[in-house]
N, C-alpha and C positions, 0 to 999 in steps of 0.2 A: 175297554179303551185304555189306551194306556197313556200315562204323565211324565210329560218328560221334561224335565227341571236343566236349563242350560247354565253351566256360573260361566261369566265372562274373565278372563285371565287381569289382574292389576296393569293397565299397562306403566306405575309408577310404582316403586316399593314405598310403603311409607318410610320418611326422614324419623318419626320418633321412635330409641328404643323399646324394648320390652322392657319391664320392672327389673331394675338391677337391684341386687343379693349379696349384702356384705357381711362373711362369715367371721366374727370374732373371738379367738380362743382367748380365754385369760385363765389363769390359774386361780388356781381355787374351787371353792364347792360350787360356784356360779358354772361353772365349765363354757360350754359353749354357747356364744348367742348369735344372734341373725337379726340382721336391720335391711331393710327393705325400702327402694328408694321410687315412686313410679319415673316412666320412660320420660314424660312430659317434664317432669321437675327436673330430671335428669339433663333435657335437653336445654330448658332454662338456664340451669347453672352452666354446661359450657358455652351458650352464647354470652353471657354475664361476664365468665371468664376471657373469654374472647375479645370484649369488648374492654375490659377492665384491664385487658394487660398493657394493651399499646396506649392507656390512657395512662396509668400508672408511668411505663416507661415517657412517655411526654413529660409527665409533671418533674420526676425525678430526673430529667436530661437537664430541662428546666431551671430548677433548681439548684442544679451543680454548676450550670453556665453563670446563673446568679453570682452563686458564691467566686466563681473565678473571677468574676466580670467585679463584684466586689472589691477584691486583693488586687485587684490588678489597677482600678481608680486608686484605691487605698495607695499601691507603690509609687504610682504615678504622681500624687500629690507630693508623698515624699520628697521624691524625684526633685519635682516644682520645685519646691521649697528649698532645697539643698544649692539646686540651680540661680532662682533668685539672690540667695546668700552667694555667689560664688560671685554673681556678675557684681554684688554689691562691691565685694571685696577686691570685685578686678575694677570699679569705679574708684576705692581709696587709693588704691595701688596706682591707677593712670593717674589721680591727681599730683600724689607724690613723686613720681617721677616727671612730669609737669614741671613742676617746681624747680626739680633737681637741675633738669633740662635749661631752663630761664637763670639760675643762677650759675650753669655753666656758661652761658649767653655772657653774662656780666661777667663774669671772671675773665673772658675771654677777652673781651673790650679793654679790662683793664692791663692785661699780658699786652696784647697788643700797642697799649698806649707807652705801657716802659720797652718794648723791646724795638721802637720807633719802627710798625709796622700799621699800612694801612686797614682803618676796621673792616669787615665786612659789610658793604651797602646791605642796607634796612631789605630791600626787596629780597635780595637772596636770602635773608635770616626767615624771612615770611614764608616764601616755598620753601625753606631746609626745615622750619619747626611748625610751619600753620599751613597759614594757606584757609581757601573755602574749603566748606565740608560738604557734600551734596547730601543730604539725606533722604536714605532709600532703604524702603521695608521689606524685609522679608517674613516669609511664613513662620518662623520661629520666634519671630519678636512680641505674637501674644503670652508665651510664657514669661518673658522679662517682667521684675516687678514692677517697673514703670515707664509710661507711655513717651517720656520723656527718653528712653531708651533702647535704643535700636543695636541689630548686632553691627548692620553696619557703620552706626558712630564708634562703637567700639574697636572696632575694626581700624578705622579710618583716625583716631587719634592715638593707637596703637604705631599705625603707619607713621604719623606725624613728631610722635616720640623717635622712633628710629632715624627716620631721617634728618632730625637735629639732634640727635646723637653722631650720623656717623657727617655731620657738617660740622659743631664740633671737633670730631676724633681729628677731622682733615687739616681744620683751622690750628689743634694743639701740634699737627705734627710741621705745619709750615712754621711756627714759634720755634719749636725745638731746633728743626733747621736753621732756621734762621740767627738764633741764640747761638749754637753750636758752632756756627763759621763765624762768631764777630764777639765770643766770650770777654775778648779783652775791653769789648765797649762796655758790656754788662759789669763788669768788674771796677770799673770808669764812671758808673751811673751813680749819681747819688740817688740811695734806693734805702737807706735805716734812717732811722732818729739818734739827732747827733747827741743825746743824753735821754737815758732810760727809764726818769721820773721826771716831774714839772709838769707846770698850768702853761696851757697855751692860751697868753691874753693876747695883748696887740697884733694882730694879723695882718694878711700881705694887703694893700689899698691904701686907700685918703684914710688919715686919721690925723686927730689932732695931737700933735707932740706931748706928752706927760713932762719933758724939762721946760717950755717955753709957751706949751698952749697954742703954738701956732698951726695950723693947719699945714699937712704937707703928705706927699706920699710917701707910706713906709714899704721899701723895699723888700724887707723880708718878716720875718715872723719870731713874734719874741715868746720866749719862756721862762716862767717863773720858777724858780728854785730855789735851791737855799746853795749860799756862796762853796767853795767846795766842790761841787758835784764833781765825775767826771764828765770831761768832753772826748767824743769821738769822730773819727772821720769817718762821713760819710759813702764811701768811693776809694779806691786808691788813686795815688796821685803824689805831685810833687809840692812840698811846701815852698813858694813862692814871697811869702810875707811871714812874720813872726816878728812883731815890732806895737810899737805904739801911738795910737792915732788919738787927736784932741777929741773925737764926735766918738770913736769906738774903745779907746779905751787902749786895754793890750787885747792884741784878734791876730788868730791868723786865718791867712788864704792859699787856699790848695789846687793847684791844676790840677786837673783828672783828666788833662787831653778830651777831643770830640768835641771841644770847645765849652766844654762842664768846669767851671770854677764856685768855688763854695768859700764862706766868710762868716767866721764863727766871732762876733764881740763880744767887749765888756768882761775879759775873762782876770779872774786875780792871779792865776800863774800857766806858762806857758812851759812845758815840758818836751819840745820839739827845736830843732833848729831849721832855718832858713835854706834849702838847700836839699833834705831828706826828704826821704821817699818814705810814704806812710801808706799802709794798707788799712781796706774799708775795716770798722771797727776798732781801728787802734788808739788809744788814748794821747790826745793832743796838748789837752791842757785842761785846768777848774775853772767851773764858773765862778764869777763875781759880780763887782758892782763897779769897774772902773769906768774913765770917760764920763758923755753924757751920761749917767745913770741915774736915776731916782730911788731904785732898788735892785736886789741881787736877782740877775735876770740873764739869760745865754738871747742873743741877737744873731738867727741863722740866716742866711742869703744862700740861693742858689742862682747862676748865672750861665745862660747858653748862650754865648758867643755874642758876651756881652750884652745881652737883655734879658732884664729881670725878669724872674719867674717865680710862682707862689709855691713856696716850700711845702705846704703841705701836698700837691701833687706826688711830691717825690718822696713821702715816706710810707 
């Protein structure tokens, strides 16, 4: 009888190698060796490998994102901070020019007031330098250092600075115009103090007379000095008076035309005649103590067409 043995063919190869065989020469009396690794472990270690690379390259992607992600809050705070200081610094800066802005405001008013032009109404000065502010947040105003600060207030008082600047510029240049075609008024105005030192006691109102104690209106505005001084005119103009009066003393009075007359008393010497023509600044005469006087003192009056006005307006 005969045995007949069938093998059936693999229908899979096996996945593990055969034992790998690692030949290593070294020099020396050791000469060659051989390390021996089985298929199984063989196979472990590249799945291990396998598995350990795209974990490795994970952690270390990872990791570098970190670090970037780090430097990059890190600059950004910088950033912040740089920024916060900037908008501080553009808050002193608005304040200051703020200010500059309101006392060109007043300068303006008082240009105005000598160059007998009317002021600017209140409501126009409001829309040229204020005004309401809406306040409206944008996405950028959580970096400002404070909540109180928005970009659009900065914005919007920035706006407000310029447009009473160029309301302002408008207002200085109808002055100049103005000035410009009527110089011989300006020239005409009594606009200095008629002596360069002295106490300004008795002033323009009701006060009670220093010779007699009586109550009465004083016309103009006295100054204390020491006798001597010089006196100057105010304005140019024509000396009209240069003589001596019982209440003022020796005084003179100046037309300056535009209907501006000025009266300088109580003087001890008079160095002008009756008649001449004196320009603003020029020296008229010393103060004294003549006339009513109690002491050595300059008695100045300024008059617009014939009603008294308070001298110190006009210096």
């Amino acid at each position: 009888m005969w045995n007949w043995t069938i093998k059936r063919p693999k229908r899979f190869p096996s996945l593990i190698p055969a034992n790998l065989k690692f030949l290593v020469l070294r020099e020396g009396r050791s000469g060659l060796r051989q390390f021996e690794i089985s298929g199984r472990v063989a196979a472990w270690c590249l799945i291990a490998l396998l598995i350990l690379i795209p974990v490795l390259f994970y952690i270390g992607s990872h990791l570098l994102l970190e670090t970037a992600h780090a430097h990059r809050v890190a600059k950004l705070r910088k950033d912040n901070l740089a920024l916060q200081r900037l908008v501080e610094e553009f808050e002193d800066r608005i304040e200051v020019l703020q200010h500059e802005v309101e006392t060109l405001s007043d300068m303006d008013k008082d240009l105005r007031a000598h160059a007998d032009l009317p002021d600017i109404p209140e409501e126009i000065r409001q829309v040229g330098i204020g005004g309401s502010m809406v306040e409206v947040k944008t996405d950028m105003d959580y970096l400002l250092p404070s909540k109180d600060i928005s970009l659009a207030s900065l914005t919007e008082r920035l706006d407000a600075i310029a447009r009473g600047a160029r309301l302002e510029q408008l207002s200085y240049e109808g002055i100049r115009d103005s000035l410009k075609n009527d110089l011989a008024k300006l020239r005409k105005t009594p606009s200095i103090r008629p002596v360069t030192r002295g106490e300004y006691t008795s002033g323009f109102g009701l006060r009670r007379h220093p010779y007699n104690r009586s109550y009465e209106f004083h016309k103009g505005q006295d100054i204390s000095l020491r006798s001597g001084t010089p006196v100057h005119a105010t304005a140019d103009g024509k000396i009209i008076a240069a003589r001596w009066d019982s209440n003022l003393g020796l005084y003179v009075k100046i037309d300056h035309g535009y209907g501006f007359h000025t009266i300088y008393g109580h003087l001890r010497r008079i160095v002008i005649d009756e008649g001449q023509r004196v320009k603003r600044g020029e020296k008229i005469g010393e103060s004294g103590n003549t006339g009513r006087s109690t002491a050595p003192h300059l008695h100045y009056e300024v008059r617009l067409y014939n009603q008294h006005q308070n001298p110190t307006n006009f210096f």
